[in-house]
ZADO-1210 file (C-alpha; in nm, 4 decimals, padded with zeros to 6 digits):
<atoms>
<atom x="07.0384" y="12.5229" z="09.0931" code="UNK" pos="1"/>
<atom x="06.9757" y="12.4358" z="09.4409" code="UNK" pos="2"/>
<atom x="07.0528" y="12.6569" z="09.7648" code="UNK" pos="3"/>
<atom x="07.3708" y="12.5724" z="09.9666" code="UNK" pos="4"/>
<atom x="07.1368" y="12.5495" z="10.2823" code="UNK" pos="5"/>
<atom x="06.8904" y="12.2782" z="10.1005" code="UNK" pos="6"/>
<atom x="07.1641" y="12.0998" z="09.9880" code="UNK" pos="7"/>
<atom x="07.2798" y="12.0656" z="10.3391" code="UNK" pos="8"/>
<atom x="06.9424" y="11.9291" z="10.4513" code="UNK" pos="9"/>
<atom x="06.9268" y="11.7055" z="10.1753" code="UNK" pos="10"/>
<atom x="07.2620" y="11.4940" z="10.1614" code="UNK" pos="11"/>
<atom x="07.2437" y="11.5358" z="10.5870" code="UNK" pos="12"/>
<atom x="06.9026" y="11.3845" z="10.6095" code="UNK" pos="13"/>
<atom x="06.9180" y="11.0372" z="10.8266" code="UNK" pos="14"/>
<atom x="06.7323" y="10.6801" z="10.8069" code="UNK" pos="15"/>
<atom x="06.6193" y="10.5288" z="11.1145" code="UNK" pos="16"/>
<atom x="06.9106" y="10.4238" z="11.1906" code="UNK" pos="17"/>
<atom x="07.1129" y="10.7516" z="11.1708" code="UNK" pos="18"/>
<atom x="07.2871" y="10.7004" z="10.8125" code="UNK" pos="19"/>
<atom x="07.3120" y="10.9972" z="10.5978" code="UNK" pos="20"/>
<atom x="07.4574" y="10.9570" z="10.2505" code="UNK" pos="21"/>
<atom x="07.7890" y="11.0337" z="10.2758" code="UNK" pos="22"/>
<atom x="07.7734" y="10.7117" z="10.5541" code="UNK" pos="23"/>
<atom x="07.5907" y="10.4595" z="10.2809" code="UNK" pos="24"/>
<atom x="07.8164" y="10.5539" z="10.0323" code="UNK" pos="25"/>
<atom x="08.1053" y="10.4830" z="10.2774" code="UNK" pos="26"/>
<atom x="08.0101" y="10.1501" z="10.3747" code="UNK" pos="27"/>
<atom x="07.9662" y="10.0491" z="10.0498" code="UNK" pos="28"/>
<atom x="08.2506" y="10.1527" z="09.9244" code="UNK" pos="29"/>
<atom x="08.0729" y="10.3866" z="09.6405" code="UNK" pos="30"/>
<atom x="08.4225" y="10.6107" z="09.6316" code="UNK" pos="31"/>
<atom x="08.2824" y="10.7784" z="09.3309" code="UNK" pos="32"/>
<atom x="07.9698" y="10.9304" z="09.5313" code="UNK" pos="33"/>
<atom x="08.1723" y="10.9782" z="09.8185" code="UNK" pos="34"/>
<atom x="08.3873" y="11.2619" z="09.6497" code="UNK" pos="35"/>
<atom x="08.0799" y="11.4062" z="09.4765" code="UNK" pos="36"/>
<atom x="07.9332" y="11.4765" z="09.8536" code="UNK" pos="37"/>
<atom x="08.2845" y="11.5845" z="09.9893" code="UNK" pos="38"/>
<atom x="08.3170" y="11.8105" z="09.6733" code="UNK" pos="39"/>
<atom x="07.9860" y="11.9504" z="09.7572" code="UNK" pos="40"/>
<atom x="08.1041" y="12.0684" z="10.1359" code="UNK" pos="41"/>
<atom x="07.7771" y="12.0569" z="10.2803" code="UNK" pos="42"/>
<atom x="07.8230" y="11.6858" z="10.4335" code="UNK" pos="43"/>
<atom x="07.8570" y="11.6867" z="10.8175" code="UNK" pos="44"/>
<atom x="08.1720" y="11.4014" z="10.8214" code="UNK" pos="45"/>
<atom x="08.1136" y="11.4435" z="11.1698" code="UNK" pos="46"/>
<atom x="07.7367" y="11.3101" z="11.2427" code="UNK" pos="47"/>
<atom x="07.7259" y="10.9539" z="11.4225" code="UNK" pos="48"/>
<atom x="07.4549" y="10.7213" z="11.2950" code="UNK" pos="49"/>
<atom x="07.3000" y="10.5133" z="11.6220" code="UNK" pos="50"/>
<atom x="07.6073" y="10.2762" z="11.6487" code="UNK" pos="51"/>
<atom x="07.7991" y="10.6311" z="11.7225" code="UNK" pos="52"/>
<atom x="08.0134" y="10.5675" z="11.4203" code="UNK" pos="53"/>
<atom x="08.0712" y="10.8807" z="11.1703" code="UNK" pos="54"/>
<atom x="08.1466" y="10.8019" z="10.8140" code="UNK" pos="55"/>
<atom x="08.5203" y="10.8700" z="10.8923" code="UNK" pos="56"/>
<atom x="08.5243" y="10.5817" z="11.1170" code="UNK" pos="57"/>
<atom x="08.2994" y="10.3933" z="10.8484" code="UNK" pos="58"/>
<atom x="08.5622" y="10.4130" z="10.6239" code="UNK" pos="59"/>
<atom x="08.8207" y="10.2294" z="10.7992" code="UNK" pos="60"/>
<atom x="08.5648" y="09.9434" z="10.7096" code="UNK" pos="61"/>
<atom x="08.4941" y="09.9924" z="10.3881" code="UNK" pos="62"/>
<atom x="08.5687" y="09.6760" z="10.1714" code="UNK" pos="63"/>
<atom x="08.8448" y="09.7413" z="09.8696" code="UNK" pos="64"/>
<atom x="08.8179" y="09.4756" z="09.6189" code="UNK" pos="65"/>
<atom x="09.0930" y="09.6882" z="09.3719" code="UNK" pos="66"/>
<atom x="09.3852" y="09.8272" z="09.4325" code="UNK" pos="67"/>
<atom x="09.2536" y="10.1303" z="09.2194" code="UNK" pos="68"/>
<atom x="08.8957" y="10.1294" z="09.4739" code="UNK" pos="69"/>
<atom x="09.1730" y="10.2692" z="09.7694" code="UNK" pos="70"/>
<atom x="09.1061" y="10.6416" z="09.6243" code="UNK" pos="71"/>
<atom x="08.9252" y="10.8420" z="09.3793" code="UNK" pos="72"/>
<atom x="09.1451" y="10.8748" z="09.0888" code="UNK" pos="73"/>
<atom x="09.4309" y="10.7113" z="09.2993" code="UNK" pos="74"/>
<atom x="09.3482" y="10.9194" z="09.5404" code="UNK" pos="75"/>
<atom x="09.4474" y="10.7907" z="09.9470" code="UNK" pos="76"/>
<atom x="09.2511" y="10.8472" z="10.2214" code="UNK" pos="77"/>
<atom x="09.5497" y="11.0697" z="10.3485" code="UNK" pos="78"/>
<atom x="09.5075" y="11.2946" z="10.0899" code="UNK" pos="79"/>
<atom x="09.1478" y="11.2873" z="10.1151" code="UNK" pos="80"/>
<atom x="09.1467" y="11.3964" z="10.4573" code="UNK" pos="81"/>
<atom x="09.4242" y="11.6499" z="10.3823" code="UNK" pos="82"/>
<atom x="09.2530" y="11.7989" z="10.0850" code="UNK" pos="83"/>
<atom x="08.9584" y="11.8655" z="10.3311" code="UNK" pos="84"/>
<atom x="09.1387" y="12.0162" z="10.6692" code="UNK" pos="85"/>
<atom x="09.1061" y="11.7333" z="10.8511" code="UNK" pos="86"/>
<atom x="09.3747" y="11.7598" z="11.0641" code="UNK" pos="87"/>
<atom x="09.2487" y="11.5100" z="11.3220" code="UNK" pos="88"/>
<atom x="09.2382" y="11.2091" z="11.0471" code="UNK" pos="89"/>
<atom x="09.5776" y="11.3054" z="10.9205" code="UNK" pos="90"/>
<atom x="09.6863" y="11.2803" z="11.2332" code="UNK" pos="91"/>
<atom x="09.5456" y="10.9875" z="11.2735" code="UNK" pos="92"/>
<atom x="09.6528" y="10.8285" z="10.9497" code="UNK" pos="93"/>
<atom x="10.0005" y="10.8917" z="11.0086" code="UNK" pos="94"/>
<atom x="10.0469" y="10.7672" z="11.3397" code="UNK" pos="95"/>
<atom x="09.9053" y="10.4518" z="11.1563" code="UNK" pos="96"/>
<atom x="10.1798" y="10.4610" z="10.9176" code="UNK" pos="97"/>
<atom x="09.9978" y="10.6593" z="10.6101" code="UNK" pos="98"/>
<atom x="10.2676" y="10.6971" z="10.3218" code="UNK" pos="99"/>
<atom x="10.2933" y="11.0709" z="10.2917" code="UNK" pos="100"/>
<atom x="10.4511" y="11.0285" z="09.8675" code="UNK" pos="101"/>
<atom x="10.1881" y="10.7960" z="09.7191" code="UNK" pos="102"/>
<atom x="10.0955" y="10.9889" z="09.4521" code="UNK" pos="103"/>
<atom x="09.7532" y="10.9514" z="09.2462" code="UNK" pos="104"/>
<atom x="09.6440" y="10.8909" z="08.9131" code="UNK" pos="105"/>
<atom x="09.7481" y="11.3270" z="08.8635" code="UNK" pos="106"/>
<atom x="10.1090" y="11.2246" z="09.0405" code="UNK" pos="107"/>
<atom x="09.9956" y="11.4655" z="09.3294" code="UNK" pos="108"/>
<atom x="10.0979" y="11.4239" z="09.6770" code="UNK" pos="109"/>
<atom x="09.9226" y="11.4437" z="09.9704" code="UNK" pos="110"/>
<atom x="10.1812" y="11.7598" z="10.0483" code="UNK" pos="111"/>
<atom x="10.0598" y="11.8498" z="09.7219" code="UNK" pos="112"/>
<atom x="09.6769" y="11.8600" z="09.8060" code="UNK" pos="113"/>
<atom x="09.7632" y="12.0134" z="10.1533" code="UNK" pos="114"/>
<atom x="09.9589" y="12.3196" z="09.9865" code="UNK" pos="115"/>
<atom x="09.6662" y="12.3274" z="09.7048" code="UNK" pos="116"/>
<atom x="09.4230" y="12.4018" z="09.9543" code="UNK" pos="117"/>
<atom x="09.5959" y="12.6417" z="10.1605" code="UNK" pos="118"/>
<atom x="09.5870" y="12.4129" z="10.4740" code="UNK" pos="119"/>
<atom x="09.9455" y="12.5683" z="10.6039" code="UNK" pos="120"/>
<atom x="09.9516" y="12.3705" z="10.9073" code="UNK" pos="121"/>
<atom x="09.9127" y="12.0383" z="10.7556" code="UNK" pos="122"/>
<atom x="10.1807" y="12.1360" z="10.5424" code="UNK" pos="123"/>
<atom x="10.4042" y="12.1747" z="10.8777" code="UNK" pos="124"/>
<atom x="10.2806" y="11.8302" z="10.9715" code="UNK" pos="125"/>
<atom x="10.3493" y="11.6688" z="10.6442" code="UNK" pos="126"/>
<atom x="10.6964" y="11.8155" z="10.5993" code="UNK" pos="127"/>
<atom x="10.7995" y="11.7069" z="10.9349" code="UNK" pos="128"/>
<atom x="10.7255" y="11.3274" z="10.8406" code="UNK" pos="129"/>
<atom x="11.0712" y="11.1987" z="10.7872" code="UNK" pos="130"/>
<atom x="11.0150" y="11.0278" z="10.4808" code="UNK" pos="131"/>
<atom x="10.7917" y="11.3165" z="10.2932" code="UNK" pos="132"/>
<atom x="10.9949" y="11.3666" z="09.9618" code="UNK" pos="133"/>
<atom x="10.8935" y="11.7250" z="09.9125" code="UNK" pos="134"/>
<atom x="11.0732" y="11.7069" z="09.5375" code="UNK" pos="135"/>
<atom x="10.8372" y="11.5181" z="09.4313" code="UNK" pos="136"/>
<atom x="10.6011" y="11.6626" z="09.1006" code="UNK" pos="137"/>
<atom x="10.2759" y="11.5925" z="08.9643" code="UNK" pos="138"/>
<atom x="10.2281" y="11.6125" z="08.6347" code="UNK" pos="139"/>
<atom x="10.1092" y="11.9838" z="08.5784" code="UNK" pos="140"/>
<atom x="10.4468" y="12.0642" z="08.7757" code="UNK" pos="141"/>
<atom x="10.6302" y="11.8768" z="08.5155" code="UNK" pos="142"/>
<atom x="10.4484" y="12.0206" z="08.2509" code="UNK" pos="143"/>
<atom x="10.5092" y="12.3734" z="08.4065" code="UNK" pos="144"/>
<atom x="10.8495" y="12.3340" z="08.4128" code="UNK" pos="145"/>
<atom x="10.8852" y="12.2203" z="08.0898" code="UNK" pos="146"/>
<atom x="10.6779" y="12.5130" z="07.9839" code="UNK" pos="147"/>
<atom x="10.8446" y="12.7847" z="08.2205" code="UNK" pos="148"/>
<atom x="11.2163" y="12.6333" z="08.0815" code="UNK" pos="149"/>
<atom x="11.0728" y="12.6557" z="07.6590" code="UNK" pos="150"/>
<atom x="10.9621" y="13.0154" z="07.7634" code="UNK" pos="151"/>
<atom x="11.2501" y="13.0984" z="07.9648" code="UNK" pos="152"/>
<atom x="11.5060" y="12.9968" z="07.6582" code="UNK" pos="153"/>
<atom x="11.3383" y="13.2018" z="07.4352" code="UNK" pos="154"/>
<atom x="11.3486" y="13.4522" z="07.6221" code="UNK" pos="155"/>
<atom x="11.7489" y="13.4213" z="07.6246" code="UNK" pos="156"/>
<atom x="11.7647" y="13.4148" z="07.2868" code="UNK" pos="157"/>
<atom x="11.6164" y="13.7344" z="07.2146" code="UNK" pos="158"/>
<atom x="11.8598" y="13.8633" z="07.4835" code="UNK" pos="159"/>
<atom x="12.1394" y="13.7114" z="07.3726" code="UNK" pos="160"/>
<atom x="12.1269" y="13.6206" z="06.9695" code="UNK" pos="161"/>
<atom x="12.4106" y="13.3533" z="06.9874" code="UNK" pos="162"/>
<atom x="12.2137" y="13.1130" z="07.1697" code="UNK" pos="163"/>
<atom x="12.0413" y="13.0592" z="06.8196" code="UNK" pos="164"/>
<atom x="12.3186" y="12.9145" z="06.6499" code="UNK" pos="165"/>
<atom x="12.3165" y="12.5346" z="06.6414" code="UNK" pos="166"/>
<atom x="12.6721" y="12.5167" z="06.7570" code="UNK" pos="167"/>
<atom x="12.5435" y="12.6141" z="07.0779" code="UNK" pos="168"/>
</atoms>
């Protein structure tokens, strides 16, 4: 196992020309990797390489050869950037005309991966869009329900012993 602050050093350490990790894997479009380091939340997303250009603003760049290579497991870079706090690049990403309901490969939402995370005010943000859809489930919600609605009608039956007869 390897210390949080080592870690940091590690996947923070820059070539000549300023690159980090989390910037190669960016501009090479490596989405897999990318998530790994984000996961890890010891990246700075923040350090400029010599050009002055972040990963963030890296990514922008990045080349997408399939529609699948736009997100980790359908994953957006709206919800990316919500699922971290970034309120900036949400901001950002909607003024550019981000679709708040695209969900991923899960059927989550970037509302979804805001509330998830407990990042209230992007919530607030999200909700205010005029075309979030805020009824929209993922699958575990569906599932849920489904679940919650078995259990609940059980629990009516026991309660009230007519609900067991098939004419019902």
């Amino acid at each position: 196992m390897i210390s949080p602050s080592v870690l940091q050093h590690i996947v923070n350490m820059a070539d000549g020309n300023g690159n980090t990790a989390l910037h190669y894997s960016v501009s090479h479009s490596n989405f897999g990797v990318v998530k790994k380091l984000l996961d890890a939340e010891a990246c700075n997303v923040n350090q400029q390489n010599t050009a002055g250009y972040t990963p963030i603003m890296l990514a922008a760049l990045a080349a997408v050869k399939h529609p699948k290579d736009m997100g980790v497991a359908g994953q957006t870079a709206l919800m990316l950037a919500v699922s971290h706090g970034r309120m900036e690049m949400v901001q950002a990403l909607l003024a550019q005309g981000a679709e708040v309901n695209i969900q991923d490969d899960e059927g989550s939402t970037a509302l979804m991966c805001a509330s998830e995370h407990g990042h209230a005010e992007i919530v607030k943000l999200l909700l205010a869009q005029p075309d979030c859809d805020a009824t929209l489930t993922d699958s575990v919600s569906h599932f849920l329900q489904q679940l919650l609605s078995a259990c609940w009608l059980q629990a009516e039956k026991k309660r009230f012993p007519a609900l067991s007869h098939k004419s019902c």
